[in-house]
N, C-alpha and C positions, 0 to 999 in steps of 0.2 A: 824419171819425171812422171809424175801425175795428177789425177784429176783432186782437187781436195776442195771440201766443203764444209763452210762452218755456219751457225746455227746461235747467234748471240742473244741474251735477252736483255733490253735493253729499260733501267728503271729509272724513271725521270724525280729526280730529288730535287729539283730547282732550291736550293738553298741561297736565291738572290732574296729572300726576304727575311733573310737573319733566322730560321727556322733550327740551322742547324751551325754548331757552332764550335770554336778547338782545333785542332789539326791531325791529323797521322802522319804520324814518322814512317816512311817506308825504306827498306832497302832496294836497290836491283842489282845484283850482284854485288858490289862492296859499297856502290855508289847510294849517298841518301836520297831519298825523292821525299819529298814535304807535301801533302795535301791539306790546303786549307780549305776548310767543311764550308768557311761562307759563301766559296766563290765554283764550288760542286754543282756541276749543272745533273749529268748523271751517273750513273753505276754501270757498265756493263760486263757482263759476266756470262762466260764460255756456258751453253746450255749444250751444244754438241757438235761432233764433227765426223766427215766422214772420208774415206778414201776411196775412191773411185765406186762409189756408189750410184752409178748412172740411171736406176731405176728412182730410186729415193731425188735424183736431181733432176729427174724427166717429171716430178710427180712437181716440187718446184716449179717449174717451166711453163706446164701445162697451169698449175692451181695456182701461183702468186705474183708471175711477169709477165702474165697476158701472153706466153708465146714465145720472146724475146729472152734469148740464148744469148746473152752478152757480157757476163763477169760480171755483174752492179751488186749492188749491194740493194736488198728488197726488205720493207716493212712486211711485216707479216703478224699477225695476229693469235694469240692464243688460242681459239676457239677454231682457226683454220687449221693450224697444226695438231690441234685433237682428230679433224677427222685423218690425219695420216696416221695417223698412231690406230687410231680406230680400223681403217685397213690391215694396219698391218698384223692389228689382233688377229683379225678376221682370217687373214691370210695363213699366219699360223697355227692357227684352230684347221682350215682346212686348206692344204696347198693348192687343191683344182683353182682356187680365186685369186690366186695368184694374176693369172692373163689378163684378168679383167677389172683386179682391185688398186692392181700396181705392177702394170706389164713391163717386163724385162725392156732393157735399152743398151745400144751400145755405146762406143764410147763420142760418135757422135750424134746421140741422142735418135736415133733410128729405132724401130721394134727388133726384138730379136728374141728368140726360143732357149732359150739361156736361162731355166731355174733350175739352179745347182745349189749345193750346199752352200757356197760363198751369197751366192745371191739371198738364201731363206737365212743366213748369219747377220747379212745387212739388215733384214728386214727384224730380225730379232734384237739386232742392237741401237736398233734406230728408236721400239718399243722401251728400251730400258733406259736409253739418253733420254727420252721427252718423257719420263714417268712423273716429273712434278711438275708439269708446266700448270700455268696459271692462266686459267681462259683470259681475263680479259689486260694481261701484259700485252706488252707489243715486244715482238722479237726482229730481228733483222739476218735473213737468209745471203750469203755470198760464196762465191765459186770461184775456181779460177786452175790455170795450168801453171 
């Protein structure tokens, strides 16, 4: 078992005003799924995920839920999650910045002196998931065991 973390971005197509119109045939597994485009509120689509990245989820905590370590599901903004990405440039441009840009964390969310190669890995793939975000999307952050 573990800690896992996803990162949705969430696009609002309100197609209640006949905007968008036809349907998509889907599969899921052998089963059809029918989406009709008039009644499409939104899109959401996988922007990233993480596995037991307690630094990157502490950096959440502290920057998008006020604090409150409780599994929900958070709004969160494109221009917010630029400046994580912007750390973690930072970071691996220079490791020292590490403690102070995006301090290590255990697994319950405590400080801890833990920059190893998994953790500078986190921080480098966290840089290459959010590489097209869109400042002013809204994204929606969630957690959980």
């Amino acid at each position: 078992m573990g800690f896992d973390m996803y990162l949705n971005k969430k696009i609002d197509v309100d197609a209640e005003y006949g905007v968008l119109t036809g349907t998509i045939s889907l599969k899921v597994g052998d089963k059809p799924v029918n989406v009709r485009l008039d009644r499409l509120k939104f899109i959401v689509e996988r922007q990233a995920q993480w596995y037991n990245a307690h630094a990157i989820h502490k950096w959440f905590v502290d920057n998008v839920q006020d604090g409150c370590d409780n599994d929900g599901y958070y709004e969160v903004c494109g221009c917010d999650l630029q400046k994580l990405v912007d750390n973690c440039k930072q970071i691996l441009e220079n490791k020292e910045l590490a403690k102070t840009l995006l301090p290590a964390a255990d697994s319950y969310g405590f400080a801890c002196d833990v920059y190893d190669d998994r953790y500078f890995k986190q921080v480098e793939d966290t840089v290459k998931q959010l590489n097209d975000l869109e400042e002013h999307a809204w994204y929606e952050y969630s957690s959980g065991w």
